[in-house]
C-alpha positions as CSV (number, residue, x, y, z in Angstrom):
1,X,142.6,76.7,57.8
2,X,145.1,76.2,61.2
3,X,143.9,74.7,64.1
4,X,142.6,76.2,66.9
5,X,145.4,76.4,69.8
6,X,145.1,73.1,71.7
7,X,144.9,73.2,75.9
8,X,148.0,72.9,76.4
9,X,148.6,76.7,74.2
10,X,145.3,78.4,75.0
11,X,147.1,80.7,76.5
12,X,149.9,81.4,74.8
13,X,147.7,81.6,71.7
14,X,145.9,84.8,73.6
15,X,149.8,86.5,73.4
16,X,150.8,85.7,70.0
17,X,149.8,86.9,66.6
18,X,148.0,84.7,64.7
19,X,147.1,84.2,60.8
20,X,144.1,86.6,59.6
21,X,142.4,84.0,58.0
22,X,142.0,81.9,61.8
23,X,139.0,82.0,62.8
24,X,140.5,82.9,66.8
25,X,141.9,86.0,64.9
26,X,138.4,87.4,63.8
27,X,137.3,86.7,67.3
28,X,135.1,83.8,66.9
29,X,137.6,81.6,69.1
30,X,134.5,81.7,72.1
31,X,132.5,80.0,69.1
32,X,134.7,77.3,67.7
33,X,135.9,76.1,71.1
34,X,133.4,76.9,73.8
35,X,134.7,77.9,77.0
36,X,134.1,75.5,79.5
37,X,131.5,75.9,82.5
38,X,134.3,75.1,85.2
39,X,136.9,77.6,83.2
40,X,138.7,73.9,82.6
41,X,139.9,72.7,79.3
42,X,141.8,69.5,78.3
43,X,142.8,67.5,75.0
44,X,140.9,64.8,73.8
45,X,143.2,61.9,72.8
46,X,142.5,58.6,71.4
47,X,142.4,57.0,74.3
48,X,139.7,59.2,75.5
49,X,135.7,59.0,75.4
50,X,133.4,59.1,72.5
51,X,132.3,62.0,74.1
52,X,135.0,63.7,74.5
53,X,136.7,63.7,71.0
54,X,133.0,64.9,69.8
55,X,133.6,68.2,71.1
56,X,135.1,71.6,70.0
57,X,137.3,72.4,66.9
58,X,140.9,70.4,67.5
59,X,139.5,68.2,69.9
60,X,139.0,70.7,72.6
61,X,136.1,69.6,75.2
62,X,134.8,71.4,78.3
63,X,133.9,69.9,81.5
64,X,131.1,71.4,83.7
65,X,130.1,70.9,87.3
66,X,129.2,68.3,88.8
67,X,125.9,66.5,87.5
68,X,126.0,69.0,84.5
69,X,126.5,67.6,80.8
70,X,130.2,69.0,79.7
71,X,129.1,72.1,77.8
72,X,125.7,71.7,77.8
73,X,125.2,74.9,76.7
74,X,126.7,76.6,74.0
75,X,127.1,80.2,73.0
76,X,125.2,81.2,69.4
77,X,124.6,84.7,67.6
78,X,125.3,86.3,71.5
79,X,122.5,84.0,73.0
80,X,123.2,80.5,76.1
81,X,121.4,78.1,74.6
82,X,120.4,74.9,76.4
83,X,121.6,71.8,73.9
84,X,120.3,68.3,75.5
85,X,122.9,65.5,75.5
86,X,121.5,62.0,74.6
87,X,122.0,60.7,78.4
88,X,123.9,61.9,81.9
89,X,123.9,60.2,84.7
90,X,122.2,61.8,87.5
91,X,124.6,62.4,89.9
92,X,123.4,65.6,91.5
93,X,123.8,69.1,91.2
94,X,125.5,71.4,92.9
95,X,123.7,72.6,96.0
96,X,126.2,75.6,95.8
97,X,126.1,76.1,92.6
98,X,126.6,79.8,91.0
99,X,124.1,81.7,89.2
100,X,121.8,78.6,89.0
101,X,118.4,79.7,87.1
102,X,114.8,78.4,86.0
103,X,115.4,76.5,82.8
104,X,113.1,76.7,80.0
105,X,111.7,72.9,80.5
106,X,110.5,74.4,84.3
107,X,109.2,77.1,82.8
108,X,107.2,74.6,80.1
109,X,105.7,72.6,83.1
110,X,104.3,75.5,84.9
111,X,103.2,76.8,82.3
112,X,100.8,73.8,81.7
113,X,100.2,73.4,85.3
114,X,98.6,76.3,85.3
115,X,95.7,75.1,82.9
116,X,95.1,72.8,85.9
117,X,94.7,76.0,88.4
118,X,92.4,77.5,86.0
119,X,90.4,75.0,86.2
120,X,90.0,74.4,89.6
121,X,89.2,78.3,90.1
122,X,86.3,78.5,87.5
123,X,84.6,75.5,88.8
124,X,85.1,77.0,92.4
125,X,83.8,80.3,91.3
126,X,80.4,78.4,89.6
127,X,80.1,76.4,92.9
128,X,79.8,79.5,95.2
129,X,77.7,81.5,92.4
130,X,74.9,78.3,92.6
131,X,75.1,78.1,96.2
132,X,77.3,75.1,96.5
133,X,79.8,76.8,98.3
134,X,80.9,74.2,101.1
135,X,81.0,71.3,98.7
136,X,82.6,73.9,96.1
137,X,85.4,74.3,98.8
138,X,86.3,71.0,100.1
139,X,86.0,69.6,96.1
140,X,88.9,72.6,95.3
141,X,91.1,72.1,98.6
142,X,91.3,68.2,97.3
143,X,91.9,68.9,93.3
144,X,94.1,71.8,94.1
145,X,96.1,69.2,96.2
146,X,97.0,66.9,93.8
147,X,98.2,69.7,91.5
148,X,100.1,71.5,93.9
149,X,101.5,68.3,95.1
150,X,102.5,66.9,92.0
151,X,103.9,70.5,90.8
152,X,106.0,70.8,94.3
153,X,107.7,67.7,93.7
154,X,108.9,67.8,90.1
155,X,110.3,71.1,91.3
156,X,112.4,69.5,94.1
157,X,113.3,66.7,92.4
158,X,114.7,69.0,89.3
159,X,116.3,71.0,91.6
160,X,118.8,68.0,92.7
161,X,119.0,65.9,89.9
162,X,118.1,67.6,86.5
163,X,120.6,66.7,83.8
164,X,119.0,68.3,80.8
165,X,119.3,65.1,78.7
166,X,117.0,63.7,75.8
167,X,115.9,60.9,78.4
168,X,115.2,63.3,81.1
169,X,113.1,65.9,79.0
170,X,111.2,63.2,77.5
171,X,110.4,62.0,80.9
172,X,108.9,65.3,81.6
173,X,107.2,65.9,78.7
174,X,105.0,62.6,80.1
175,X,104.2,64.9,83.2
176,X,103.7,67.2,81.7
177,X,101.0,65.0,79.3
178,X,99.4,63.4,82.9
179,X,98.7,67.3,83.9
180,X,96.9,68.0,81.4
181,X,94.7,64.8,81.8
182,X,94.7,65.8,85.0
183,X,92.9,69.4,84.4
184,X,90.4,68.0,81.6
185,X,89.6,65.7,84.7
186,X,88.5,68.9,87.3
187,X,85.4,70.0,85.8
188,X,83.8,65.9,86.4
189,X,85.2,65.7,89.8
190,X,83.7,69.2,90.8
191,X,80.9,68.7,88.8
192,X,79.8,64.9,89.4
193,X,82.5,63.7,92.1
194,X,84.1,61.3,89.5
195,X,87.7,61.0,90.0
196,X,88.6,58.6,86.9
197,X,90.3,61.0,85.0
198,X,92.0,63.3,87.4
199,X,93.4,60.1,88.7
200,X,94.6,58.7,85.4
201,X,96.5,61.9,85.2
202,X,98.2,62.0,88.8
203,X,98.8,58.6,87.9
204,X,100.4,59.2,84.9
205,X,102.2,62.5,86.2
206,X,103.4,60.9,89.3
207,X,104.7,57.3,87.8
208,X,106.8,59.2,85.6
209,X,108.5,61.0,88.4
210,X,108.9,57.2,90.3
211,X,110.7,56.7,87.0
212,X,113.4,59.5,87.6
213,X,113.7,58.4,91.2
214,X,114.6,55.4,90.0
215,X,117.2,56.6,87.2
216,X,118.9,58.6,90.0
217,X,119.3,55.5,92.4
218,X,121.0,54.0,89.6
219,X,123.6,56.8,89.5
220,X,123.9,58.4,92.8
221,X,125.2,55.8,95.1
222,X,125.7,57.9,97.8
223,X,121.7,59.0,97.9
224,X,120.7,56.0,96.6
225,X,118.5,54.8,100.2
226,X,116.9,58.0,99.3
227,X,116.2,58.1,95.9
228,X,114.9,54.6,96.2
229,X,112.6,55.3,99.6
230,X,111.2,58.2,96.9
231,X,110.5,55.5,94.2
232,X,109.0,53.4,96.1
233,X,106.9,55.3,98.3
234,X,105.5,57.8,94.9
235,X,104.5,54.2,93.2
236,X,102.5,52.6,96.7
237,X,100.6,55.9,96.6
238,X,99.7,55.5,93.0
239,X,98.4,52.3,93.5
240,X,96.6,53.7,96.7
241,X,94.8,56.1,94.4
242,X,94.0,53.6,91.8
243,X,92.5,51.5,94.8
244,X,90.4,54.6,95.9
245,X,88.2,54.0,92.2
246,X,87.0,50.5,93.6
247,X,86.2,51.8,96.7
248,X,82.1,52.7,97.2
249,X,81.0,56.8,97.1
250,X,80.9,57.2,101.1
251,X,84.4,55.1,101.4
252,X,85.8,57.8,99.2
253,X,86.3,60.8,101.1
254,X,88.5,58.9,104.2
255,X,90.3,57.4,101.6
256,X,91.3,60.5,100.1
257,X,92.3,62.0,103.3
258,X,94.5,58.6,104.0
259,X,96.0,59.0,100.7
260,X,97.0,62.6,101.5
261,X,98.9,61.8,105.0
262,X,100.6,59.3,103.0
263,X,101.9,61.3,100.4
264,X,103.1,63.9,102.1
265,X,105.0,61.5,104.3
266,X,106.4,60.2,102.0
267,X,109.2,63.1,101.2
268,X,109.7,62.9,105.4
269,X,110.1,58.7,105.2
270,X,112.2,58.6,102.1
271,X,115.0,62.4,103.6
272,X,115.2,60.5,106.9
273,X,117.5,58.6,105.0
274,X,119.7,61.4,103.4
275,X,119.0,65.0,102.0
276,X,119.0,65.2,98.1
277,X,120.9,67.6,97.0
278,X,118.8,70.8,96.4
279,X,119.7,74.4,95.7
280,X,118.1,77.4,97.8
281,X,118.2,79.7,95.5
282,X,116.7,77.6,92.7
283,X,113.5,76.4,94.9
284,X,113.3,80.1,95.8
285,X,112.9,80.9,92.6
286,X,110.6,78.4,91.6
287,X,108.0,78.9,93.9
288,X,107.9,82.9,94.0
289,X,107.3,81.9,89.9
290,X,104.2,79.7,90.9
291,X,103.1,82.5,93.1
292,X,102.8,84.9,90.4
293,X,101.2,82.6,88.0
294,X,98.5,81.5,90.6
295,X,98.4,85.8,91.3
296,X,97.8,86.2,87.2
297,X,95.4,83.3,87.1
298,X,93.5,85.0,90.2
299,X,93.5,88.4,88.4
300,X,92.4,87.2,85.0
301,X,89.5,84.9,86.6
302,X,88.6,88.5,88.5
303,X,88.6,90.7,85.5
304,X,86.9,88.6,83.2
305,X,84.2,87.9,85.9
306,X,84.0,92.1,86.1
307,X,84.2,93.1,83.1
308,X,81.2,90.7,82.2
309,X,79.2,92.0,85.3
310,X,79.6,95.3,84.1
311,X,78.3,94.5,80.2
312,X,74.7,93.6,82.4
313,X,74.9,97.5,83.2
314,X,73.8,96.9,87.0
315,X,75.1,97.9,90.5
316,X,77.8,99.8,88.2
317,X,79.1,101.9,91.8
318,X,79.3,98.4,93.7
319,X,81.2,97.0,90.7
320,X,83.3,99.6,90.4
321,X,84.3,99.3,94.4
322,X,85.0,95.4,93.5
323,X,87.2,96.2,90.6
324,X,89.3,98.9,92.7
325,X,89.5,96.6,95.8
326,X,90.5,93.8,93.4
327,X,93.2,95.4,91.7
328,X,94.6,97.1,95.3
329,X,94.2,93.1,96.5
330,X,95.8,91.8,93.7
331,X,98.9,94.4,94.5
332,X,99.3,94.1,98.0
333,X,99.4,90.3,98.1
334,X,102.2,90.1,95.4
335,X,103.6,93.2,97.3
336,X,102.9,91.3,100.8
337,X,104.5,87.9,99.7
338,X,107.7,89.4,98.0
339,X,108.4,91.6,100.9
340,X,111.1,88.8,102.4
341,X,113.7,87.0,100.5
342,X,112.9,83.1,100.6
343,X,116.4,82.1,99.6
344,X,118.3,83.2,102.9
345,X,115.8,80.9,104.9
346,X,116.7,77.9,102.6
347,X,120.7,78.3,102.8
348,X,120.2,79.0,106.2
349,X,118.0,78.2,109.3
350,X,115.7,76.0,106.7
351,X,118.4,73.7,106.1
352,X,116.8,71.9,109.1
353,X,114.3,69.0,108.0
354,X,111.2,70.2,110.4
355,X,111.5,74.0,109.2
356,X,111.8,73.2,105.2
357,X,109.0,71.0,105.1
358,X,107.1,73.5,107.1
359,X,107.9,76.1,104.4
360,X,107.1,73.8,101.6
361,X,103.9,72.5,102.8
362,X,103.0,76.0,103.9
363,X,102.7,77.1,100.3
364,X,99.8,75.0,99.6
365,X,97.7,77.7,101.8
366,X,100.1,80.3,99.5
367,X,99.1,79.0,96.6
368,X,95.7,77.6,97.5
369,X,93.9,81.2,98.4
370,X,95.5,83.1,96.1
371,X,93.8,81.3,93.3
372,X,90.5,81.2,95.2
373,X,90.8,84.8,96.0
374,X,90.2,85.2,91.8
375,X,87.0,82.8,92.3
376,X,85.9,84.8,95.1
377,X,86.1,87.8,93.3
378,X,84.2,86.6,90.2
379,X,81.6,85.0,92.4
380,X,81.1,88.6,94.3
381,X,80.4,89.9,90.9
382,X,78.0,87.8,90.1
383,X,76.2,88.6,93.0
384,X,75.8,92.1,92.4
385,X,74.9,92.0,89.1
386,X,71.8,89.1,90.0
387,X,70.9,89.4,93.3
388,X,67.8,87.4,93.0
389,X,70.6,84.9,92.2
390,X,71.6,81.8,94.3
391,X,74.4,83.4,95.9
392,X,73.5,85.1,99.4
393,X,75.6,88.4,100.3
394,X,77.3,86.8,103.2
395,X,78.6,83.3,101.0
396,X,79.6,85.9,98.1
397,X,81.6,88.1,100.8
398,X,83.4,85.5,102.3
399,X,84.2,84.2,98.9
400,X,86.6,87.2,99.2
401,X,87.4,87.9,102.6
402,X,88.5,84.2,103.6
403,X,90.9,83.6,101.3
404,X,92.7,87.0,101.5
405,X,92.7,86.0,105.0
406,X,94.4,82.6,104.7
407,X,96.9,84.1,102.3
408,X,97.8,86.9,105.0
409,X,98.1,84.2,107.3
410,X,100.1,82.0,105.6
411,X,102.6,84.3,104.1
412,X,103.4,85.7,107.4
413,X,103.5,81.7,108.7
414,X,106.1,80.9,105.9
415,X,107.5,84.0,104.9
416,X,107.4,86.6,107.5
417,X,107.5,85.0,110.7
418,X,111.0,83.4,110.7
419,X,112.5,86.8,109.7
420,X,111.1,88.6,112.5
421,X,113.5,90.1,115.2
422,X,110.7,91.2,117.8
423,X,107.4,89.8,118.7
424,X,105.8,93.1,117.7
425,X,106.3,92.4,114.1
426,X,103.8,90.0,114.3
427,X,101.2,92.7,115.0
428,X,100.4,93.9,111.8
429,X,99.6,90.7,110.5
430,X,97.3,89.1,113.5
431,X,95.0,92.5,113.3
432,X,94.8,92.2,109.5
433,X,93.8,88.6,109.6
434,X,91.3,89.1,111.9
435,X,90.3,92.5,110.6
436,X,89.6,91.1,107.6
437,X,86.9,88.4,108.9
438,X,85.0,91.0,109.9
439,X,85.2,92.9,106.4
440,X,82.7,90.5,105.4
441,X,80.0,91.9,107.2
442,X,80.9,95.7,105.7
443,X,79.4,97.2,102.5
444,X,81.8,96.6,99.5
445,X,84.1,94.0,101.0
446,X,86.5,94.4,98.3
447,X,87.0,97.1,99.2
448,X,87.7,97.2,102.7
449,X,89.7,94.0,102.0
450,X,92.0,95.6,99.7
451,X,92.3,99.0,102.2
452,X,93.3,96.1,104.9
453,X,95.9,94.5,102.9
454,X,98.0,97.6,100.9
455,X,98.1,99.0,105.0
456,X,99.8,95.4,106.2
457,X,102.2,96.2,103.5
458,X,103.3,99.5,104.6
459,X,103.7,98.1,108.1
460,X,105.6,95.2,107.2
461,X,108.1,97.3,104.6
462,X,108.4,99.8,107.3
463,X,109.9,96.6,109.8
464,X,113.6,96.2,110.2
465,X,114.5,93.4,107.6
């Protein structure tokens, strides 16, 4: 069979006949030698790598951008396919990097992350149905924490330095592992206040991402104060939260909010030193993908709660006013939040330290009510169908007015505000915040709720973007 044209004759192979038995001739040139990422091709020689006479047919070997594996994705039966090489250093992406995308691996992690949400929603909706609802809270705000916490910085850190190697997917297959330790962990610390297994599993999650710090220091000289500030700080905080464990029941809870402060300055300590390099229309990405897994989650948790409500055959007009106000909620805050594109803050005025932290740390109260909203929801149901119950009117109502509250807030803090060209855009959003604290005292809150949130919508689409 001939060879495949070498670099040097690519393209004068493209302008001259060749045999009908070559493979190029039938076509399948793009599948013996693989076009490059960077559109750059060169012979391998003998005096080149290993790893670059592996590649192609006649020696042929691509080279991709910078911190990519050459050709780390290959073309098969029409379809990109990621294909892991054993190890690459971590040199960083490219922050302007074209057409860069969620990989499947990302996907993967939310994906099991979001067993973790579930978790901390149903035992938030069974502390508000049994009348628990301020201990219910504060136990969700601190679980739902350390899973958004954890989640947020796997998501930067892939962002700047994600090879796509053996090494590196097996290093997040171990967070992956501590997550879900971390969930089966949820229902004891809402239940009982233990916090021996959801620590094991931060533990686990978080050492393993000290571990990638550490493999990028080794490679990225340039960032390497930063990378290292990152290791570091992520493995004093584990040892912090191991420490908590030893620390008596009423020590507990200021240790916890000492821990927090620390963690989240640890990203501002370790940046002082150098940004990684991160891409804005990646992170966009990635979080408006959390959003609508912690929008599902809140839906399912909703509609499950419902439709069990309604097998009791009681209240079936009140239920039927939840459902519709649910499903309008569930629109509008998807509708609300996706209103403004994220990744024009990020390339642009966000590129400042104070205003990206602000927009990443502002998604905890994104994420945080939208999942709560679901447990709200369920918990309202609940009370209609038993209202001899534990669950008062007013504790079931704000179950669902508050959070749709602090989402409308915070979407407008992170997502709306900085787009605004007048002061009266703000409007809509103040009135609807407070408008709907006041729901809560109105026959079928749901209802009203939902009402409040699809007109915010129209308001805010009918703005000058």
């Amino acid at each position: 069979m001939p060879r495949c044209p070498s670099a040097h004759g690519i393209e004068g192979a493209r302008n001259r006949s060749l045999p009908d038995k070559s493979p190029c001739a039938r076509g399948l040139l793009s599948r013996c030698c693989p076009p490059s990422v960077g559109g750059r091709l060169h012979l391998a020689t003998r005096k080149g790598s290993a790893d670059e006479r592996a590649g192609g047919c006649g020696g042929l070997r691509g080279r991709g951008r910078a911190g990519e594996p050459p050709l780390s994705r290959v073309r098969a039966l029409g379809r990109t396919v990621p294909v892991p090489r054993r190890r690459h250093a971590m040199t960083g992406r490219d922050p302007g990097e074209a057409h860069r995308t969620v990989t499947p691996l990302e996907l993967f992690v939310d994906l099991c992350f979001v067993v973790a949400v579930a978790q901390a929603s149903h035992y938030l909706r069974d502390a508000l149905i049994h009348g628990h609802g301020a201990t219910g809270v504060l136990r969700f705000a601190l679980v739902f924490f350390t899973v958004w916490w954890a989640w947020m910085n796997f998501t930067w850190f892939a962002s700047a330095y994600d090879p796509d190697d053996t090494l590196y997917r097996l290093t997040v297959l171990v967070q992956i592992t501590g997550s879900l330790v971390l969930a089966a962990g949820v229902g004891r610390a809402f239940e009982h206040g233990d916090l021996l297994v959801i620590t094991l599993g931060y533990v686990v999650l978080r050492t393993a991402l000290a571990a990638l710090w550490l493999r990028a220091g080794l490679a990225d000289r340039p960032r390497r104060a930063t990378t290292l500030r990152f290791a570091i700080g992520v493995t004093a905080c584990q040892l912090g939260w191991v420490g908590l464990l030893f620390l008596p029941a009423a020590g507990r809870l200021p240790g916890i909010a000492v821990m927090i402060l620390a963690e989240v300055l640890v990203p501002v300590w370790a940046q002082s030193a150098g940004m990684t390099p991160w891409h804005p229309g990646h992170i966009a990405e990635r979080y408006e993908l959390f959003t609508l897994i912690v929008l599902g989650e809140s839906v399912a948790a909703a509609t499950i709660a419902v439709q069990g409500a309604f097998e009791r055959q009681q209240n079936i007009a009140a239920l039927c006013a939840l459902a519709g106000g649910g499903l309008l909620m569930a629109f509008a805050m998807w509708w609300l939040y996706f209103t403004r594109p994220a990744h024009t803050l990020l390339a642009t005025t966000h590129q400042a330290h104070g205003r990206r932290f602000a927009w990443a740390y502002g998604h905890y109260f994104v994420f945080a009510s939208a999942t709560a909203e679901g447990a709200g929801l369920a918990a309202y149901a609940d009370h209609l169908t038993r209202p001899d119950g534990t669950t008062g009117a007013l504790p079931a109502a704000l179950g669902v007015t508050v959070p749709a509250a602090v989402f409308v807030f915070a979407v407008w803090a992170v997502h709306l505000r900085p787009h605004r060209r007048r002061k009266a855009d703000d409007v809509p959003c103040a009135v609807t915040v407070v408008a709907l604290l006041l729901a809560t005292w109105l026959p079928a809150p749901a209802l009203v709720a939902g009402a409040l949130l699809s007109g915010v919508v129209v308001a805010v689409t009918r703005q000058d973007p």
